[in-house]
N, C-alpha and C positions, 0 to 999 in steps of 0.2 A: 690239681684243677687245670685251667687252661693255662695255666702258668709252661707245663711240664710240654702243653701239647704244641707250644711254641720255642719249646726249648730254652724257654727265660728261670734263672733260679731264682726270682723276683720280679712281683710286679714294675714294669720300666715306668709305668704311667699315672704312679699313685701321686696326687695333691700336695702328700705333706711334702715342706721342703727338708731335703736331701740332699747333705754336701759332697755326696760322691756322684751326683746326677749334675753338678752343676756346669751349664750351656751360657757360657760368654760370648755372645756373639759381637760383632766388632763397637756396634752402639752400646752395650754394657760395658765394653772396655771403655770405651770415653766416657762413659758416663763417671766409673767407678775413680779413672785418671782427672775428671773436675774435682769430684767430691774429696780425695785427697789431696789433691792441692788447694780446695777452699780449707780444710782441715786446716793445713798446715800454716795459713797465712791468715789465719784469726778470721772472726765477724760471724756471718751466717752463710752458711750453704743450706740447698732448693734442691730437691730431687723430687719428679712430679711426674706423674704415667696415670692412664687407666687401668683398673683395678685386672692385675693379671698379668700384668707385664713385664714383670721381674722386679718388684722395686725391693722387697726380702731377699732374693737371692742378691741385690747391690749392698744393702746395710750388711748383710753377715760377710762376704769377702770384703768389704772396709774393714769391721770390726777386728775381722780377724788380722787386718793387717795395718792397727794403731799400734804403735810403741807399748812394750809391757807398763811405760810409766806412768801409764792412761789413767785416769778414772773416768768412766761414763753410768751416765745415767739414762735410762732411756723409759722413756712415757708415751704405753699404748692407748691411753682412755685420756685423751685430752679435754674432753669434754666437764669444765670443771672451770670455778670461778679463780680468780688470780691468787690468793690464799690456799685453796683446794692445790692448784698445781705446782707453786710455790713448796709446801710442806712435802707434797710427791717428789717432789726433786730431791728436797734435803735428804727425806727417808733413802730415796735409792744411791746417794749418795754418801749415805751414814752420818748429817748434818745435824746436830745433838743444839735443842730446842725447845720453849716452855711452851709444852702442847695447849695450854691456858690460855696462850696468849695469840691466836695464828689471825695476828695482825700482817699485812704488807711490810707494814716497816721491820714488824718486829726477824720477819721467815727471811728478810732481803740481809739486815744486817746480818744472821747470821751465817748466811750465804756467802755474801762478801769476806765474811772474814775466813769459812772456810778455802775460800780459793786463792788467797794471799798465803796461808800458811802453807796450798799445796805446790806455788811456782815456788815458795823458799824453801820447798823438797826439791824441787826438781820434777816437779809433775805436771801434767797438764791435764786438764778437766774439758770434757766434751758431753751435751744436751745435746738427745735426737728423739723427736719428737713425732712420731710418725700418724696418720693420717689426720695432722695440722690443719685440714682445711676444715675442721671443725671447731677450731679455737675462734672465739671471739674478738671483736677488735680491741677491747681492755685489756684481754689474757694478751693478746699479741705486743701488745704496746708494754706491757711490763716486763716481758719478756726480751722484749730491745733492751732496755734500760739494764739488763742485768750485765749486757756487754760493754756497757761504759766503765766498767774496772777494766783498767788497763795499767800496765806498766810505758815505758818510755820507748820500747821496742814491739809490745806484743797486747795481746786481749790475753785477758787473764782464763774468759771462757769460750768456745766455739760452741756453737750452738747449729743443728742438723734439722729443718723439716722436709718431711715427706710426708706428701699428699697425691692428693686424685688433683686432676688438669683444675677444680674450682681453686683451688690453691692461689694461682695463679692469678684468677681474677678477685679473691681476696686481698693478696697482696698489691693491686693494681689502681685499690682507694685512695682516694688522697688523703684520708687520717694516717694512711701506711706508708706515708711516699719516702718517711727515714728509715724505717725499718726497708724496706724494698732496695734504699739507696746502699745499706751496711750488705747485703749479699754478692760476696766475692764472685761465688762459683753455683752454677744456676743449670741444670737440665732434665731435660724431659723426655721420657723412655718412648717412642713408637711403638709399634705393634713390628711383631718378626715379619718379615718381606717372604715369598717363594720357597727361593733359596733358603733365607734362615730357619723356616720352619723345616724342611726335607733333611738340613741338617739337625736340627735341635732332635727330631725324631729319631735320626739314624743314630745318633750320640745316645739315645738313652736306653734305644735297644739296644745297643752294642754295649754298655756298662751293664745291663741284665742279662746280657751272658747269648744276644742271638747272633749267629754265625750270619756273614754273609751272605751264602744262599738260603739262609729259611727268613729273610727281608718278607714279612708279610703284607706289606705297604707299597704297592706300584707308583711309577711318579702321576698318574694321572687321578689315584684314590689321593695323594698329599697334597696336589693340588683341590681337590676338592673338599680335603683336610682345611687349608686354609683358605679357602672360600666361605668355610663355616663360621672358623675361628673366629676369622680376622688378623691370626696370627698373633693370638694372646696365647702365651704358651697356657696358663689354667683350662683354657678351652681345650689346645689340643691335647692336653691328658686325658679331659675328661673323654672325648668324644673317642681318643684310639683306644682307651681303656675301654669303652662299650664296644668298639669294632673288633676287639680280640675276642673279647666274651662273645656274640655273636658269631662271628667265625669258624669258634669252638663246638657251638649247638649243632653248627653246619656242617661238621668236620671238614670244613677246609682252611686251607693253611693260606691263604692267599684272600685276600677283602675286595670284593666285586662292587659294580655300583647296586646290588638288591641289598648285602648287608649293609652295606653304607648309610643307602635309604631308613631303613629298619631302625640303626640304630640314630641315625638322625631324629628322625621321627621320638623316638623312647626318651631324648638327652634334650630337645628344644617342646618338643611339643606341640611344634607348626610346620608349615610348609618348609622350607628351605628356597633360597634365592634360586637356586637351580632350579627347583622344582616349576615355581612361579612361573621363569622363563620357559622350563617349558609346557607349562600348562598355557603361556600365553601363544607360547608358537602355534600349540594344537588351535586355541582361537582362530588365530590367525589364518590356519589351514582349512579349517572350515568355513569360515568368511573367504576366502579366496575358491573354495568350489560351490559356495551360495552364487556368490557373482560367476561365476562361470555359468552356473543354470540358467542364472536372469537373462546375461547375455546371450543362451540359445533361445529361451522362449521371446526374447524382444524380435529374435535377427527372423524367426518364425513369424512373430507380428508381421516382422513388416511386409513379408511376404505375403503375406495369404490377407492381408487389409489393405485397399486401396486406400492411396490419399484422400480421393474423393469417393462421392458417391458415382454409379454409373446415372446416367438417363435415363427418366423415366416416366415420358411420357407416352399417351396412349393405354396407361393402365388404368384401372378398374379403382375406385375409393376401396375398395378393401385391399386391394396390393398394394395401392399409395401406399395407407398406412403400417401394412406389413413392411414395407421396404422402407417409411420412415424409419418404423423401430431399428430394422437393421442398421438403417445407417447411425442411427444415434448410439448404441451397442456397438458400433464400428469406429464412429467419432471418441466414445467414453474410452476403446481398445487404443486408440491413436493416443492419446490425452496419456493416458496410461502409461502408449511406451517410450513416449517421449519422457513425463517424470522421471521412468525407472534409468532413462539415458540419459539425463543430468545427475539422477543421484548414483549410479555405479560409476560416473566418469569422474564424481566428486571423491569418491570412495576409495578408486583406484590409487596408486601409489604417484608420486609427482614424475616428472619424465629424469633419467635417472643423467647423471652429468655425462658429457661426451668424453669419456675416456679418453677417445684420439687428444682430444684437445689437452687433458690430464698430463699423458705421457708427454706430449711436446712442452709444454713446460718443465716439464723435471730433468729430461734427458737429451743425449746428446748422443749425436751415431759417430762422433768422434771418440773411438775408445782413448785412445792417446791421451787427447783433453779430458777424460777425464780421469783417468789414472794420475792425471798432473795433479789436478784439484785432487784428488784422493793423497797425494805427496802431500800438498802446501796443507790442508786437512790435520793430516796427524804430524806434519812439523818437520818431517825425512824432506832432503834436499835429493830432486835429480839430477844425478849428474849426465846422461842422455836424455836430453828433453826429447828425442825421438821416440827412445824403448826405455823409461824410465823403471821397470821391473828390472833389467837387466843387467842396471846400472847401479844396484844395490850393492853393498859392504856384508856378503853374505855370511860374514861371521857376526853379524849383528841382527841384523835385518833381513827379513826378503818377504817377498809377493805369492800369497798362497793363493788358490785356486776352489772351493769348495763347489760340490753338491747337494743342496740343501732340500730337504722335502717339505719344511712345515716351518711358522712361526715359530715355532719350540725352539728348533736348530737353530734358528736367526737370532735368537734371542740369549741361548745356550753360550754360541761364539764369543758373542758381544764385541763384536766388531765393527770400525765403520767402516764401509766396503761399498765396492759396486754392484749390483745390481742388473743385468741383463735382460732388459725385455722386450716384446714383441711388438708391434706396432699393426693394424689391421691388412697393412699390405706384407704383410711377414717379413717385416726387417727388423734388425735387430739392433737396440737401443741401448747407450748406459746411463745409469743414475746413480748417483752420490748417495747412501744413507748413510744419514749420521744418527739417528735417535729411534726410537720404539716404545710406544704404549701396549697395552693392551687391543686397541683396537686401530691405531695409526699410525702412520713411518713418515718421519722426518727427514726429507731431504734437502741439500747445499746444492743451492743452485746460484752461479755466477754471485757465490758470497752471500745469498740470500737464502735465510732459510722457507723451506715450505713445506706442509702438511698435506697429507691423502689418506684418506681412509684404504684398514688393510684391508677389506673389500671391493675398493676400486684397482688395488694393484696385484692381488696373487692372481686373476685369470691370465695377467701381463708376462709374468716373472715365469721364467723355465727354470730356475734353481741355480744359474751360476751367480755364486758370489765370489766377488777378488776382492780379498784384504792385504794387509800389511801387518804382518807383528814379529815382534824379536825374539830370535830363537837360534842357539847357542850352534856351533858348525860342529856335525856329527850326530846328534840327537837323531837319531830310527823311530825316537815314538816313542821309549819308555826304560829307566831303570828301575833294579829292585836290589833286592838285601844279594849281597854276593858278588855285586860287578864290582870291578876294580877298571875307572880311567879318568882321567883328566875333570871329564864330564863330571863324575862324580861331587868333585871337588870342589866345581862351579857351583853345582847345586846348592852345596852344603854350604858357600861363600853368601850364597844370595838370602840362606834363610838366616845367617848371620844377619846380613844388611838388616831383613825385615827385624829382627829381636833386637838390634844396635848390642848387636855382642862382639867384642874385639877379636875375637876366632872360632873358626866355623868349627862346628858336629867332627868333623870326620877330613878327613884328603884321600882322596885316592881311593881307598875301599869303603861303598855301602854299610853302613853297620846297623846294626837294630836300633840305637838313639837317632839316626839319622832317619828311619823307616818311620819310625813313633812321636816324630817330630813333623812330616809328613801327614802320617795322619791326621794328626790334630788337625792340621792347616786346612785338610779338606772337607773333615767333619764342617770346620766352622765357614764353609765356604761352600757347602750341599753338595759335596763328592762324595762319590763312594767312597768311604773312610777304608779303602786297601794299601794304604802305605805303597805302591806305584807310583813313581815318577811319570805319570804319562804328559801330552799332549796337553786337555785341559787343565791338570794342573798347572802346569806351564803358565797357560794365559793367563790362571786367576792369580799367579803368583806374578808373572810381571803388570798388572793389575794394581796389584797391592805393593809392589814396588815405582810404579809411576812409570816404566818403560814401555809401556802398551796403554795407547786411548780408547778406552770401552766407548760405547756408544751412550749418547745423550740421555736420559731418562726425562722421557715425556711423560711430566704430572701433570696432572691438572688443570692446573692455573697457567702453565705456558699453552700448554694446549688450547683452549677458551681464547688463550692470547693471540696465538695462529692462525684461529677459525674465524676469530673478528677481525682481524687483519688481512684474510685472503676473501672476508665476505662470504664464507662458504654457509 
């Protein structure tokens, strides 16, 4: 089927979960590093997401990685009276019971006393309880009380819920505020970002067996991928699993935005947020050539209708009155075009901010000053407060230069850098960014932060950015499987650092663990998972070692915070 025409010896985007597909992006590793350390230090641990977010793919890499001396039990249908959940426990525990009797006290005692005889094995017992946000506040309150058997060191039981985000505000009653109070280790899954999703995708083609170049997925269909989603990984199975099959009918190897559409359309059933937008733009473009019409038939009014009537005396009672109507017919044309000139001028857009005045806040035509702020910024000392680029430790650091075409790029670098732009009398300006939304750029001005929308500043900007980041002396741009130098060595030192492993992959020569080690890093980082030392890798690895300051991430709530602070 279209399996073969993509070159996959498996569907990459089937639902069921699948331990060879498994997508740990950096937030499931912390999340999966709480939930083990709430394990391990008794009480209750919280693992809580929207449905879709991987909270099965976090239970099964725990489970799989509890001590063999485990016993667990684990209860999907919590929906069930304190007795009902109580005897589900013992059963999945092998908790031997007079099914006669499935009193509270009676299913508690002999609960308790199973788990005294299993710490004097040497065992430890774990309850995970998964979409808990449907247990009631009695089942919840009973189930606290099962963790007051304790020895003098330890809880006898741990105890696991995983719920949807209502969890949360369950646990947030104040019947709950001790059970709330006993949870060690407590988090909650996001939805995959951009980046996680391009990776998560590229990761699951690549275990279904598709080569590099037959990538059926362009970055700008993934980005539209998660615009759909939201970046709940169920979403993007389902919708790339219809974007193949589609694809396939089409015979093409490659997903355009008409399949895209199509199978949107097929997998939701409504419009799409894109669509919306641009059905509202097309509004909008027609309401802006309505008002263009008005305004030629008004600017014709007024032309061809006097203010006044002319004179008109010396005529005849039948011209009077002919020439009244005209003029009242003239007067109603007047009356007319003056409404239609209050409501198009209401209509029209508000007078747009004076740029000029934008840029001269932000920037500075002292490049010097601000390459300096660009130093003090990320933390590097100059030691030429004249040429401070050139006063860099170039075996550590130095001053790159780029040409950038698009937000993508800006965005890609993740850099905070200068900025170059024009000013109406065509001089040339610089500005500090430090941060990027989706729709505005954050800049450090004289220590002060300030916000512009990215509409008011790319007609400014000519594409030079100057950054700063660390980059090892020698580096050309790229190692692979086969070089042998020094270089190599560093590489393979730094992926130590990140694993906290006491010695690195490899020295000296490239090797395939050191390639495939590599990889991973980029898969989980939206690179082309080619095992290449290049460039970007570089930055997302000094990144994720703390040696390079990405740029600010402007959510929301700072945002809001910038725009009522600058009154905009």
């Amino acid at each position: 089927m279209y399996h073969e025409f993509f070159g996959l010896k498996e569907p990459a985007f089937s639902i069921a979960v699948n331990p060879r597909y498994l997508f740990m992006s950096d937030q499931h590793r912390e999340a999966l590093a709480h939930l083990l350390y709430g394990i391990q230090n008794g009480g209750f641990v919280m693992l809580t997401g929207e449905v879709g977010t991987g909270k099965t793919t976090i239970i099964r890499c725990l489970l799989e990685q509890l001590p063999d001396n485990t016993d667990i039990a684990i209860i999907l249908n919590p929906m069930a009276s304190a007795p009902e959940l109580l005897s589900t426990i013992c059963d999945e525990l092998g908790v031997g019971y007079i099914a006669d009797e499935l009193t509270v006290k009676v299913l508690t005692d002999a609960l308790n006393q199973f788990l005294l005889d299993n710490h004097r094995r040497g065992r430890k017992t774990v309850l995970l309880i998964d979409e808990a946000q449907l247990l009631k506040v009695p089942v919840l309150e009973q189930i606290r009380l099962l963790t007051n058997l304790e020895t003098t060191t330890e809880k006898l039981l741990q105890i696991m819920l995983v719920g949807q985000p209502e969890l949360k505000k369950l646990l947030a009653r104040p019947a709950l505020r001790q059970l709330s109070q006993r949870i060690t280790a407590r988090f909650h899954l996001e939805a995959l970002s951009l980046v996680e999703t391009k990776a998560y995708i590229y990761h699951r083609l690549k275990v279904a067996g598709v080569a590099d170049h037959q990538m059926p997925f362009s970055d700008s269909i993934i980005k539209k991928i998660h615009e759909f989603s939201g970046g709940i990984p169920r979403l993007i199975n389902v919708i790339c699993e219809r974007l193949l099959l589609g694809a396939y009918a089409q015979n093409r190897h490659q997903i355009d935005k008409q399949i895209f559409a199509a199978a949107v359309k097929e997998v939701a059933g409504t419009a799409t947020h894109q669509e919306e937008k641009e059905a509202a733009a097309s509004r909008t473009s027609w309401h802006a050539v309505f008002v263009g019409l008005v305004l030629m038939v008004m600017t014709v009014v007024w032309f061809l209708v006097p203010d006044h009537p002319p004179a008109n005396a010396g005529m005849t009672n039948a011209q009077h009155s002919s020439t009244d109507t005209n003029v009242l017919a003239a007067g109603n044309v007047l009356d007319a075009r003056r409404t239609v000139s209050s409501d198009v001028a209401s209509s029209m857009p508000s007078e747009a901010p004076n740029v000029e005045n934008v840029l001269t806040s932000l920037a500075t035509r002292d490049q010097i000053a601000a390459q300096l702020a660009l130093f003090k910024f990320t933390g590097l000392n100059a030691v030429d407060k004249k040429s401070p680029c050139t006063s860099l430790n170039k075996s550590t650091y130095e001053c790159a230069k780029a040409r950038l075409d698009s937000w993508d790029e800006l965005k890609e670098l993740n850099r905070p850098g200068i900025m170059t732009l024009s000013t109406s009398d065509k001089k040339w300006v610089y500005a500090l960014l430090i941060g990027l939304s989706e729709d505005h750029a954050l800049f450090l001005v004289d220590g002060v932060e300030k916000v512009i929308t990215w509409g008011e500043l790319v007609a400014q900007w000519n594409g030079d950015f100057l950054y700063v980041w660390s980059r090892p002396a020698g580096f050309d741009g790229s190692l692979q499987v086969g070089d042998r130098s020094e270089l190599v060595t560093w590489v393979a030192e730094q992926f130590a650092k990140l694993d906290q492993q006491p010695a690195p992959l490899t020295r000296q020569f490239f090797t395939d663990r050191l390639q495939k080690r590599i990889e991973l890093f980029q898969a989980n980082n939206g690179i082309l998972p080619d095992g290449i030392f290049n460039e970007q890798t570089l930055r997302r690895l000094n990144e994720a070692l703390g040696m390079d300051k990405p740029l600010a991430e402007l959510n929301e709530q700072k945002l809001q915070q910038h725009i009522k602070a600058q009154g905009l």
